[in-house]
TORVEX-959118 format. One record per atom (N, C-alpha, C, O): x, y negated, z. Coordinates in steps of 0.001 Angstrom, whole numbers, padded with zeros to 6 digits, always signed. Layout:
// TORVEX-959118
XYZ/...
// end
This chain:
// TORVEX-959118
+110795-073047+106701/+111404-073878+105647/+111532-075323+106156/+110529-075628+106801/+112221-076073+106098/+112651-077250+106581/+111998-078781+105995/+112461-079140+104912/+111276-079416+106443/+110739-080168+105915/+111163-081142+105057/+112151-081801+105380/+110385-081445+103619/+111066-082346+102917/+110165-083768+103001/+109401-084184+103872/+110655-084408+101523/+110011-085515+101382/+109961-086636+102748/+110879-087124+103408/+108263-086814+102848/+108325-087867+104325/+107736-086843+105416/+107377-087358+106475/+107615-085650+105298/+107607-085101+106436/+109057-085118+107035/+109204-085395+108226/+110164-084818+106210/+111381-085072+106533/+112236-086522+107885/+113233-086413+108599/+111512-087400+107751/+111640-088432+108423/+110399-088483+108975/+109618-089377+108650/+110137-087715+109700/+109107-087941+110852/+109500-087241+112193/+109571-086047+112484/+109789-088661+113090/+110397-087797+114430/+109645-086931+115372/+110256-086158+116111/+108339-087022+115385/+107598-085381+115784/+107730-084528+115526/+107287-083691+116312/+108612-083854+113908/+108460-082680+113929/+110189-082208+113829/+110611-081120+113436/+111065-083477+114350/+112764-082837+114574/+112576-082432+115815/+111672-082852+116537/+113318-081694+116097/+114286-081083+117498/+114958-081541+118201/+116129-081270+117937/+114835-082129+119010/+115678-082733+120469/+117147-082369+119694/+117749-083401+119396/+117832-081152+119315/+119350-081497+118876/+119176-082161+117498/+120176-082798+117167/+117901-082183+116373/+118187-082340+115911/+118052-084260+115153/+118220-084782+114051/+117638-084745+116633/+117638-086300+116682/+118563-086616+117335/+119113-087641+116932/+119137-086002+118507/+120407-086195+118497/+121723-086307+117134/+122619-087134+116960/+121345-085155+116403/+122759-084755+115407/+122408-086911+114440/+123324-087686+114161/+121356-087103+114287/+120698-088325+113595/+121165-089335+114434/+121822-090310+114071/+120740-089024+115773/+121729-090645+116730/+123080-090695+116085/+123663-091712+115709/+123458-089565+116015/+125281-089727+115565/+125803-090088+114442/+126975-090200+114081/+124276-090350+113647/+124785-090827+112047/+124201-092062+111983/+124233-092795+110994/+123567-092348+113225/+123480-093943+113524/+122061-094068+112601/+121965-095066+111887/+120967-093085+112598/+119878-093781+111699/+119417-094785+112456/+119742-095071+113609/+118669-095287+111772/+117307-096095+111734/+116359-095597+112743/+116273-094369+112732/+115705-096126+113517/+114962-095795+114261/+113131-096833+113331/+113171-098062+113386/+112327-096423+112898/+111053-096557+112773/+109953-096560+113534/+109326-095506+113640/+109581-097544+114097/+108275-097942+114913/+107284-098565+113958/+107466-099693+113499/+105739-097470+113526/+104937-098260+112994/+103711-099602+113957/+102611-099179+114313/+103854-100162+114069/+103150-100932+115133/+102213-101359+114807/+102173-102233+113940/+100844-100737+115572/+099328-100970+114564/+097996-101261+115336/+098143-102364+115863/+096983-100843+115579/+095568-100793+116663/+094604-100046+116074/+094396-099742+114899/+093967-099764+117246/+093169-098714+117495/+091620-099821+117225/+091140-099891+118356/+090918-100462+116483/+090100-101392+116232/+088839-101435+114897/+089130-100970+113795/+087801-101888+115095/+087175-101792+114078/+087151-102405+112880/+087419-103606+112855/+086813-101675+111585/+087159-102106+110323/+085996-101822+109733/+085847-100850+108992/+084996-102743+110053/+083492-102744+109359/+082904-101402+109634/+083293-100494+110369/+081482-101553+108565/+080736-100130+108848/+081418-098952+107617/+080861-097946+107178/+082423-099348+107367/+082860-098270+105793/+084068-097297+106194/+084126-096102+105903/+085332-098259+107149/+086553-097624+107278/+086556-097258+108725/+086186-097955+109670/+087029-096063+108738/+087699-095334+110268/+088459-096713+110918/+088986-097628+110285/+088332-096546+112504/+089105-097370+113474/+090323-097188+113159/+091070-098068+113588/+090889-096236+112469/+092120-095412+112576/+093223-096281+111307/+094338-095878+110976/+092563-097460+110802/+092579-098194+109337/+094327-098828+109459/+095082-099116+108531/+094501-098877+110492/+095648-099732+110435/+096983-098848+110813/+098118-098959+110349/+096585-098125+111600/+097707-097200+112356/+098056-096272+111051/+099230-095981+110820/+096932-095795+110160/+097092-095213+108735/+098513-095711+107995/+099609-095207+107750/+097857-096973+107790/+098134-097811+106376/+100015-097849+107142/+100880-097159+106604/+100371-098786+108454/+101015-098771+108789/+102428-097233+108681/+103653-097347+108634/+101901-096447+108678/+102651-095399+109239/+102976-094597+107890/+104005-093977+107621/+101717-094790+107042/+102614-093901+105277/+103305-095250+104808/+104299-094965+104140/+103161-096351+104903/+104222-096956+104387/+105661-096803+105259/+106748-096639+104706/+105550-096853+106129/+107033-096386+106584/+107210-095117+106581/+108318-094988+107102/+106838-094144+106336/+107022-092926+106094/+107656-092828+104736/+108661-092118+104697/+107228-093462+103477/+107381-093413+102340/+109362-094528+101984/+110369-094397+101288/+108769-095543+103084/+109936-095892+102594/+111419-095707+103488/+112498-096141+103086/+111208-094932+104844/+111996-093996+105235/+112676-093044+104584/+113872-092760+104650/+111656-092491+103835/+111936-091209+102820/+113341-091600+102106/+114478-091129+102150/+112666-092787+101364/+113292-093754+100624/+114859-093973+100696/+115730-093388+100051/+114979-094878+101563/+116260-095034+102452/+116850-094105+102663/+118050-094304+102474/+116569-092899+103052/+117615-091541+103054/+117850-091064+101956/+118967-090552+101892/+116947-090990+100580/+117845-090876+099953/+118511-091537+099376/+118670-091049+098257/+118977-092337+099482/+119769-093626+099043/+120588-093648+100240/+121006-094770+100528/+120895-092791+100940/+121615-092989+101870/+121881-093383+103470/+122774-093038+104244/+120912-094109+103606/+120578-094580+104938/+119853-094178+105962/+118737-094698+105942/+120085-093250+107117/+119392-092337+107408/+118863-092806+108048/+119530-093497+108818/+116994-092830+108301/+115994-093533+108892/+115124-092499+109613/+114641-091698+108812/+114827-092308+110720/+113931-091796+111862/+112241-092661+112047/+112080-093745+112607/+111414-092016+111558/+110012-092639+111772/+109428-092082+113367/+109450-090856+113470/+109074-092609+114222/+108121-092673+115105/+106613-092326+114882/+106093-092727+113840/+106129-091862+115466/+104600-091600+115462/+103895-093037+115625/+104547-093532+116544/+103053-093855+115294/+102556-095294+115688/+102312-095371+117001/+102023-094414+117720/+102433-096618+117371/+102048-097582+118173/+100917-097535+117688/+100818-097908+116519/+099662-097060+118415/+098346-097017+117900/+097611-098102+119179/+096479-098489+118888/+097887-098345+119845/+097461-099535+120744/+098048-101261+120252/+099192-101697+120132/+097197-101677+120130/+097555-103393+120114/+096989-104236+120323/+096184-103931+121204/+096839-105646+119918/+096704-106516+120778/+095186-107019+119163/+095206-107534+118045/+094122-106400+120147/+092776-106262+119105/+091342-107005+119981/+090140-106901+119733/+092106-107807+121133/+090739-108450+121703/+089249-108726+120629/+088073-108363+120618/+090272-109694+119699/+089254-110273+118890/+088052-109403+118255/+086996-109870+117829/+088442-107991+118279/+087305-107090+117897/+086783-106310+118515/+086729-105133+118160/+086118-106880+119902/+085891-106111+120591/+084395-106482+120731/+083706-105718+121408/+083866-107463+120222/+082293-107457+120204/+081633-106288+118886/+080457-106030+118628/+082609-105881+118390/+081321-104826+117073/+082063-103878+117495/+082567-103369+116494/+082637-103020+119012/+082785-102016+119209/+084127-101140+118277/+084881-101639+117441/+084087-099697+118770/+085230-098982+118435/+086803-099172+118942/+087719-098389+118691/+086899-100413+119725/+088195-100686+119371/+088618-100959+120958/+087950-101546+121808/+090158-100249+121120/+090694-100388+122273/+092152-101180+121940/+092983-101091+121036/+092012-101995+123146/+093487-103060+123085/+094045-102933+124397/+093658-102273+125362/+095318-103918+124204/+095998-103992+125108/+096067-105699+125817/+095125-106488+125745/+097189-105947+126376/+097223-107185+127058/+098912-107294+126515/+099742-106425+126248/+098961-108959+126498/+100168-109205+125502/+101514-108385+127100/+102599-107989+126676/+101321-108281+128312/+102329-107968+129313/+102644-106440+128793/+103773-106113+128427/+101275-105342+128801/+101521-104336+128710/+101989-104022+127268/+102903-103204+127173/+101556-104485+126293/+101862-104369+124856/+103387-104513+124448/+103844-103960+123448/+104320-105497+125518/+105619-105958+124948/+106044-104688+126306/+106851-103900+125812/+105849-104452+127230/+105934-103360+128183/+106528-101723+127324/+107431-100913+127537/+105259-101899+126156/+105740-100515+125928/+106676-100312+124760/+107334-099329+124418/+106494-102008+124039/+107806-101785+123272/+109628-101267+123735/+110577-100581+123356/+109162-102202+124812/+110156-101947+125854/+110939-101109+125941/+112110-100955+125593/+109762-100215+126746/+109853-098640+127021/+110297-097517+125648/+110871-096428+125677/+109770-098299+124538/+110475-097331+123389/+112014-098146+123342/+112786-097311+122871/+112704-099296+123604/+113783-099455+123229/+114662-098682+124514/+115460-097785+124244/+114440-099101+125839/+115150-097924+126611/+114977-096911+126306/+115823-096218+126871/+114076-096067+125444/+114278-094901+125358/+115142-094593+124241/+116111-093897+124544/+115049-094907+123120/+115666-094756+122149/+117256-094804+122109/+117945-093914+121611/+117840-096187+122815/+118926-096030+123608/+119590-094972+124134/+120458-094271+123613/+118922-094898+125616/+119253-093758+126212/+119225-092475+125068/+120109-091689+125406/+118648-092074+124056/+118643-090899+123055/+120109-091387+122342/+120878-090480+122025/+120506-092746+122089/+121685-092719+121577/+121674-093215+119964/+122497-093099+119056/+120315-093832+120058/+120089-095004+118588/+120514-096308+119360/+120600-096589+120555/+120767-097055+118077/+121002-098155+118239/+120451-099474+117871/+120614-100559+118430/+119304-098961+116112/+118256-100008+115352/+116935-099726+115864/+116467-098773+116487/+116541-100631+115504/+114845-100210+115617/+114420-101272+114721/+114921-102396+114744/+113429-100887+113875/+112635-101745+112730/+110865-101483+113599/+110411-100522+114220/+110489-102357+113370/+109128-102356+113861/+108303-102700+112739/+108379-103816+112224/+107599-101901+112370/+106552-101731+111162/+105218-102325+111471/+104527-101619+112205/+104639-103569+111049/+103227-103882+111965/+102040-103823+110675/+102162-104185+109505/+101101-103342+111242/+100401-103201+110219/+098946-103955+110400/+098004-103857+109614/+098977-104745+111640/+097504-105322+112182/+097759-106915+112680/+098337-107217+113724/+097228-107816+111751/+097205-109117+112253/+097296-109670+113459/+097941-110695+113680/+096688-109058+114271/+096501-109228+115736/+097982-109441+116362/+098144-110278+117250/+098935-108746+115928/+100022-108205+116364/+101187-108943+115908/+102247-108725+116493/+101159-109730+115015/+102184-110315+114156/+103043-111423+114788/+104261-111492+114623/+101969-112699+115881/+102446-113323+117065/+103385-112839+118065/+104512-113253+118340/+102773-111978+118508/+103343-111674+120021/+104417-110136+119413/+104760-109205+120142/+104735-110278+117977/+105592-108821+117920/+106906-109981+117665/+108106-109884+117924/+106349-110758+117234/+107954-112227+116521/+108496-112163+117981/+109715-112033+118098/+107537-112258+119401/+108015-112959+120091/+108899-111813+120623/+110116-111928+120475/+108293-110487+121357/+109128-108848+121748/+110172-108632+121131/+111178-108160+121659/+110041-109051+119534/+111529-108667+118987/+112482-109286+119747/+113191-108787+120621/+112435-110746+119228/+113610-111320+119894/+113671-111283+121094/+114817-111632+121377/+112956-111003+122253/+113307-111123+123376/+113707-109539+123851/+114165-109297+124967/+113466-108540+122855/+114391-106758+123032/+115771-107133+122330/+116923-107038+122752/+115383-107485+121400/+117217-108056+120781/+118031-108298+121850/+118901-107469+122115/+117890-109430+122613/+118474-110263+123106/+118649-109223+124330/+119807-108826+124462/+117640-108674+125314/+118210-108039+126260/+118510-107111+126114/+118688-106768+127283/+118780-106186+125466/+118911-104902+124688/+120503-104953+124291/+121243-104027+124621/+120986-106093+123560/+121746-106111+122169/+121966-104988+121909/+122616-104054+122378/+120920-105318+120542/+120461-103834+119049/+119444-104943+118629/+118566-105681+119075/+120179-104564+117379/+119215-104927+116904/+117552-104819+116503/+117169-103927+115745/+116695-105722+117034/+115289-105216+116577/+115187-106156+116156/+115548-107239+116618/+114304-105759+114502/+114197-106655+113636/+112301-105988+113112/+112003-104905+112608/+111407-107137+113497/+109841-107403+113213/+109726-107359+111762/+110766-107624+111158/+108796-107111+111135/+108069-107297+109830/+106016-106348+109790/+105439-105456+110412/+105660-107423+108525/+104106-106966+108718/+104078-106916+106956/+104251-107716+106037/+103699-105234+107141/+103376-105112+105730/+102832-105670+105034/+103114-105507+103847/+101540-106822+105485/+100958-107703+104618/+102121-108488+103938/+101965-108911+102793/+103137-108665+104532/+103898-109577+104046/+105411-109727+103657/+106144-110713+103591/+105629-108264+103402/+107427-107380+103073/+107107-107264+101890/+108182-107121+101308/+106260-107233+101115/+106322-107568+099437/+105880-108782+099202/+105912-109018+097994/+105511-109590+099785/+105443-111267+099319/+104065-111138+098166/+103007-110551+098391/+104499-111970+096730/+103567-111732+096266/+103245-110671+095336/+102280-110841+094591/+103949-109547+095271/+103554-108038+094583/+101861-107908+095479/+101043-107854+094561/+101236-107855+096595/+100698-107607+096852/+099332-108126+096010/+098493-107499+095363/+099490-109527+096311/+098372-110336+095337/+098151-110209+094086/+097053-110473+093596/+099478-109655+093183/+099213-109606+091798/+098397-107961+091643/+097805-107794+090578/+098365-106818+092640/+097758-105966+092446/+095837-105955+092393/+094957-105215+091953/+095941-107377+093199/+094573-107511+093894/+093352-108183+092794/+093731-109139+092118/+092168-107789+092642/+091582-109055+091918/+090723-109967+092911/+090314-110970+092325/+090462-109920+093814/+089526-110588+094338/+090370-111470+095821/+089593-112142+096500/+091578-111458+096189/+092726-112092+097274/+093765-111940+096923/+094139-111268+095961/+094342-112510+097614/+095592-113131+097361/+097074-111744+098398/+098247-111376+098352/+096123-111604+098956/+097339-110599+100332/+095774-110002+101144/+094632-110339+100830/+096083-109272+101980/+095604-108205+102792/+094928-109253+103843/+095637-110110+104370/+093496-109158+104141/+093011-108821+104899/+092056-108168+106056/+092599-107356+106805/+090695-108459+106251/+090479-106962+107300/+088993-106114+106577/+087833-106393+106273/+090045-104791+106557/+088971-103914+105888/+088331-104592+104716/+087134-104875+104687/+089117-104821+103823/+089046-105760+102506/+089270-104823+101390/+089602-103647+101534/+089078-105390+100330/+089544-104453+098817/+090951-104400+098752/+091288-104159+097593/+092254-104569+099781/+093834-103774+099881/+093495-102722+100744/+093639-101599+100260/+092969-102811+102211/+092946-101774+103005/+091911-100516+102602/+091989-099358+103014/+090876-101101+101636/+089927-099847+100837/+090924-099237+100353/+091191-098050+100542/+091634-100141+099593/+092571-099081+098797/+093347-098223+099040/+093719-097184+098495/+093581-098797+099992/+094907-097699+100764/+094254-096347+101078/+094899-095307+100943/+092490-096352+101656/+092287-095447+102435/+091913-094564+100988/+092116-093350+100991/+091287-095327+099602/+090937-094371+099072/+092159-093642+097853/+091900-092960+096861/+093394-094050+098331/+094248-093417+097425/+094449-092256+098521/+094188-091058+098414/+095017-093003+099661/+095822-091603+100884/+094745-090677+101115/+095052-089493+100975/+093245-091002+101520/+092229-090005+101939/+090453-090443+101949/+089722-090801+102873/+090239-090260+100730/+089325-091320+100232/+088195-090738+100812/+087235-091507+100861/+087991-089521+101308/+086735-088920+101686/+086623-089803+103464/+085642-089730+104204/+087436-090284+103651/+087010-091579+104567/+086453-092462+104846/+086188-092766+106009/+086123-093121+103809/+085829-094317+102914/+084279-094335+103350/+083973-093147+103249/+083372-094885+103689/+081656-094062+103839/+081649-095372+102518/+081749-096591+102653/+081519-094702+101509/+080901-095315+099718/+079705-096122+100429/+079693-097335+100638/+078587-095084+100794/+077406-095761+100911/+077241-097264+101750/+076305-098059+101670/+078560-097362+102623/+078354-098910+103477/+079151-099594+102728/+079500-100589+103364/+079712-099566+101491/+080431-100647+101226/+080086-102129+100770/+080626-103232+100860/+078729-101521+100152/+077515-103095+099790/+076779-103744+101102/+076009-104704+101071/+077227-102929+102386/+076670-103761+103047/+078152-104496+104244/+078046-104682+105456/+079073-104698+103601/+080543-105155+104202/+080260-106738+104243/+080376-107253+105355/+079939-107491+103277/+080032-108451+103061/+079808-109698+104136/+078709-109801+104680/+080707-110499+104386/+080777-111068+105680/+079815-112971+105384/+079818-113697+104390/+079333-113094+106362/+078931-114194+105698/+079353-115420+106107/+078678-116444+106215/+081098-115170+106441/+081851-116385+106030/+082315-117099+107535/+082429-116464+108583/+082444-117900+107447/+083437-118969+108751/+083740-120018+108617/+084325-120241+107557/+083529-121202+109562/+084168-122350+109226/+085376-122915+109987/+086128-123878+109844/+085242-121935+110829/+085901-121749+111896/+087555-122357+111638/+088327-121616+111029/+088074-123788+112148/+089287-124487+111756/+090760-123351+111797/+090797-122679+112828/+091637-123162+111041/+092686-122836+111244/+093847-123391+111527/+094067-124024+112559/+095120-123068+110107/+096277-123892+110351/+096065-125203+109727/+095575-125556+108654/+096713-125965+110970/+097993-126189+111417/+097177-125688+112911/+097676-126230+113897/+096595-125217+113066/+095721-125071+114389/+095719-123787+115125/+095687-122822+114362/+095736-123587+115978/+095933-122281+116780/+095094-122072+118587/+095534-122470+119665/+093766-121290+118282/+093204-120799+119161/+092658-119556+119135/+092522-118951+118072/+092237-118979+120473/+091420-117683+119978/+090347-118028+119482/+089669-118935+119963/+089858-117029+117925/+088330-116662+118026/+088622-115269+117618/+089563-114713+117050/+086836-114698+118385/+086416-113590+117786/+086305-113253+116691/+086159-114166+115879/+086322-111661+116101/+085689-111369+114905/+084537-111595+114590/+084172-111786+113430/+083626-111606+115837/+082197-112103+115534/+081976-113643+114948/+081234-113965+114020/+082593-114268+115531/+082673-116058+114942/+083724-115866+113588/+083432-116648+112684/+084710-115108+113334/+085382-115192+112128/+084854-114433+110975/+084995-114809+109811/+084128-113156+111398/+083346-112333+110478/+082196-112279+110960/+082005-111623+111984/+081213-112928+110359/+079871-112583+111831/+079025-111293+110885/+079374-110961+109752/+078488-111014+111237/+077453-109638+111054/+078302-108296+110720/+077745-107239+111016/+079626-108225+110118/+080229-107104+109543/+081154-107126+110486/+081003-106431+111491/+082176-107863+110335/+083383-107415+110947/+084664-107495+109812/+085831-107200+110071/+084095-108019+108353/+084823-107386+107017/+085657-108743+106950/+085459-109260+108050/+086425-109511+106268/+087412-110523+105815/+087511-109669+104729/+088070-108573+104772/+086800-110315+103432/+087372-110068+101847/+086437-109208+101377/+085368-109079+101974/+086691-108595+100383/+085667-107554+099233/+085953-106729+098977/+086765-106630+098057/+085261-105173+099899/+085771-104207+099678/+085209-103346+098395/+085430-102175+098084/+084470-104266+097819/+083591-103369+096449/+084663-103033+095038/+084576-102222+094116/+085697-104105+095403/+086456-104200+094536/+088272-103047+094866/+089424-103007+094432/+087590-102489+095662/+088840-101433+095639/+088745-100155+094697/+087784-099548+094223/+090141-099984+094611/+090481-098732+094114/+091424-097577+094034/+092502-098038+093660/+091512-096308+094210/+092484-095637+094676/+093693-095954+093467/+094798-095547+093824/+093672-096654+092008/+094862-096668+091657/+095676-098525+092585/+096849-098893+092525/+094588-099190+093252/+095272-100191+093660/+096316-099707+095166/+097334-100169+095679/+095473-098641+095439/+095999-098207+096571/+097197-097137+096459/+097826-096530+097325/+097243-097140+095523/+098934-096047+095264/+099906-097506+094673/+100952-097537+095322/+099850-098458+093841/+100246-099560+093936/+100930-100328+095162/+102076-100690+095425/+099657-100403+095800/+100391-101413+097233/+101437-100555+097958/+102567-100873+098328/+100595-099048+098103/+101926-098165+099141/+103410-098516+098415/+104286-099216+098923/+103465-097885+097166/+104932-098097+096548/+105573-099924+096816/+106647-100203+097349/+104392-101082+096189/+105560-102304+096550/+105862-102322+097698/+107081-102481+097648/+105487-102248+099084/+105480-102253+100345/+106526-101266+101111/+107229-101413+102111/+106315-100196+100199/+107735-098862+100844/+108747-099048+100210/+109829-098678+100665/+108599-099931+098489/+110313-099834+098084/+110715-101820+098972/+111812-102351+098794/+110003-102258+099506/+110610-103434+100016/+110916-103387+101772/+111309-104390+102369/+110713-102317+102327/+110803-101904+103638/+111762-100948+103441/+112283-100539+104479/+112088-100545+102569/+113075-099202+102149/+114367-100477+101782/+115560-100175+101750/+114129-101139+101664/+115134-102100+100796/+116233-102773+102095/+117452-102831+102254/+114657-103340+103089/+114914-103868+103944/+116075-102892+105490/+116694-103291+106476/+115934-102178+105155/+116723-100799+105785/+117974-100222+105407/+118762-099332+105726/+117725-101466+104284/+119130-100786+103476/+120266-101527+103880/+121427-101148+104036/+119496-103193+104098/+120014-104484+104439/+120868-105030+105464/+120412-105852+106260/+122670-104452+105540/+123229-104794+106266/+123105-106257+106977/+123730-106323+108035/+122473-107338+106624/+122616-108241+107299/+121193-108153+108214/+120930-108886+109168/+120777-107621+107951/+119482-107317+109239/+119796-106368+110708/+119133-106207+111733/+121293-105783+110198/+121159-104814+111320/+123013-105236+111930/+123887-104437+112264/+123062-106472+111890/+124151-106818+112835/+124223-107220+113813/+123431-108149+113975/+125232-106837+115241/+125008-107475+116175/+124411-108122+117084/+125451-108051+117737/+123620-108779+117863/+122944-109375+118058/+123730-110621+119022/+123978-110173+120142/+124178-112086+118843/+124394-112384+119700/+124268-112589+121265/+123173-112783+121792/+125363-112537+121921/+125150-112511+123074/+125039-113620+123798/+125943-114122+124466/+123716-114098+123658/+124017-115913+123955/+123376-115614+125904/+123437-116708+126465/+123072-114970+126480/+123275-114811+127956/+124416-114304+128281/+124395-113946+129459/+125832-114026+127544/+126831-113693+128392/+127424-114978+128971/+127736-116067+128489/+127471-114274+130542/+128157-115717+131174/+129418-116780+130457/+130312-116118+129930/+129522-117596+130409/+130205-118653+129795/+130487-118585+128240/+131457-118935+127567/+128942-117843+127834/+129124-117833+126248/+129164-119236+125058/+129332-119258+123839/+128883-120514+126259/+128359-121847+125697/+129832-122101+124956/+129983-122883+124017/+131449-120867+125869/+132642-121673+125925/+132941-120525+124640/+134145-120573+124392/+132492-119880+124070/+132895-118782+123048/+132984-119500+121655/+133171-120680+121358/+132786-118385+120918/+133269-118860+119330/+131657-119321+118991/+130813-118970+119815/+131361-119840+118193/+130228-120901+117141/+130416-120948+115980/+130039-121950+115372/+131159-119717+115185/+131164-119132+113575/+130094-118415+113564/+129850-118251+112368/+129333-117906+114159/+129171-116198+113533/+127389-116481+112968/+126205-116372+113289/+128069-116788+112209/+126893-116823+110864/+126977-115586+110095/+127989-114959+109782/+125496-115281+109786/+124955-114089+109681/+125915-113634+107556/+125716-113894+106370/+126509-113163+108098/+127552-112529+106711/+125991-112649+106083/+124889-112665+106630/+126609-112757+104061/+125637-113109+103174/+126690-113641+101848/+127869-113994+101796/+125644-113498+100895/+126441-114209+099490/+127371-115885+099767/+126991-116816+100477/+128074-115838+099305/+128628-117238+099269/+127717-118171+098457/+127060-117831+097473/+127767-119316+098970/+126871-120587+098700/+128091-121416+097877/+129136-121885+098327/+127454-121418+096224/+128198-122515+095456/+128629-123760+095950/+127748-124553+096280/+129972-124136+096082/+130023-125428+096244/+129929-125535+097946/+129335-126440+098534/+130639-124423+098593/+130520-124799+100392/+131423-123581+100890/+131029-122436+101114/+132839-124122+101025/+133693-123446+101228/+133310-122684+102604/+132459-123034+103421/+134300-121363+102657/+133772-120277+104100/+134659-120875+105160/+135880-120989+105268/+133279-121332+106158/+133847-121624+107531/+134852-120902+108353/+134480-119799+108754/+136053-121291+108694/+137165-120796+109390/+137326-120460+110569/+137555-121473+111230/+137327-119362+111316/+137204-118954+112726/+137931-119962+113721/+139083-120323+113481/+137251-120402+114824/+137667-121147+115889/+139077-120668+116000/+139444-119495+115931/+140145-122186+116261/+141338-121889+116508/+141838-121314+118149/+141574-121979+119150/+142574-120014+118211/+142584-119919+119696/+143148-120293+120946/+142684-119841+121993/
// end
């Protein structure tokens, strides 16, 4: 029987013809991009590559039926997780090899005969150096690849679900939730009173250096309050997060063109091509260079 729902958009279980017959209808290509890292003494290492991968699964689903045919990837379960590597569990990469294998999925995907790729990130760590891979696969590629981090494709739907933060962070009362709506027998109940982190003073923005999880979370590993989760918050976040990634897929102006600003003597080309969009009251539409 043929798979429905979001097994339906999961490219492990199509057929070589039958991701081909999908190159030809021009889907969506889905990369969840996540790490293999620790998430206190309560949640599986496995916390992010999870959370990451049913939300694009869900809002893949999504998008096809509404029309837009979208291809999910298995995760990117490697990333860029130095910072948690003093409380164990967790394997990373290096920012060379990490943009390496994005790489390697855009030549491949290519060569299969796609043309988008959305990159789904689901781990802080990753959110820097994925801004930077996009644009620099865009650009040598031209295809569009277009970055986003589920903490932050529903804006503030996320916070109004939450009582104790504002948005997602690590192994906190959003990511409890997630694990105890999708697969709660994960969850170890009994460590959750002992999550509690005892804090940081550690300077941020406007500021930018490495620290560890040990200096940012010292004794746990936790950022936030996981006592306060719940599996109805966690069927909540999946839906705002999959209908705004489902949305985002839908979004012709995300998946145009990519300029070609390394083609030789492109400095001497046209300087219209502003990204199509609603008209702006009161600012007539710029007129194509005369030839």
């Amino acid at each position: 029987m043929p798979d429905t729902g979001t097994d339906a958009v999961r490219w492990e279980r199509r057929t070589a013809p039958e991701l081909r017959a999908l190159a030809e209808r021009d889907a969506l290509v889905v990369l969840p991009v996540a790490s293999l890292e620790q998430h206190g003494p309560h949640l599986p290492v496995w916390t992010d590559s999870m959370i990451g991968h049913a939300c694009a699964l869900r809002a893949a689903a999504q998008a096809a039926e509404a029309g837009t045919p979208a291809i999910v990837l298995p995760p990117m379960w490697l990333g860029m997780s130095e910072h948690h590597l003093p409380f164990g569990g967790t394997i990373t990469l290096d920012y060379a090899t990490f943009h390496g294998v994005l790489r390697g999925v855009c030549r491949s995907i290519r060569a299969d005969g796609f043309r988008r790729l959305l990159l789904v990130n689901s781990h802080g760590g990753n959110i820097d150096p994925l801004a930077v891979s996009a644009r620099e696969l865009c650009v040598e590629f031209n295809m569009p690849v277009v970055a986003t981090t589920v903490f932050h494709v529903a804006g503030d739907k996320i916070g109004e679900i939450l009582d104790t933060q504002t948005g997602v962070q690590h192994a906190c009362e959003a990511e409890t939730s997630f694990w105890l709506h999708l697969d709660a027998v994960q969850v170890r109940r009994d460590e959750i009173a002992n999550t509690i982190s005892a804090g940081s003073d550690a300077p941020g923005a406007p500021f930018s250096r490495f620290w560890s999880f040990a200096e940012r979370a010292p004794l746990t590993g936790v950022i936030g309050d996981p006592r306060a989760a719940t599996a109805g918050k966690g069927e909540k976040l999946l839906a705002v997060v999959a209908d705004a990634l489902a949305a985002a897929m839908r979004d012709a102006r995300l998946w145009s063109a990519p300029d070609a600003v390394w083609e030789p003597g492109r400095a001497w080309g046209r300087h219209d091509q502003a990204v199509p969009g609603p008209a702006v009251p009161g600012r007539a539409a710029r007129q194509p260079d005369a030839a």
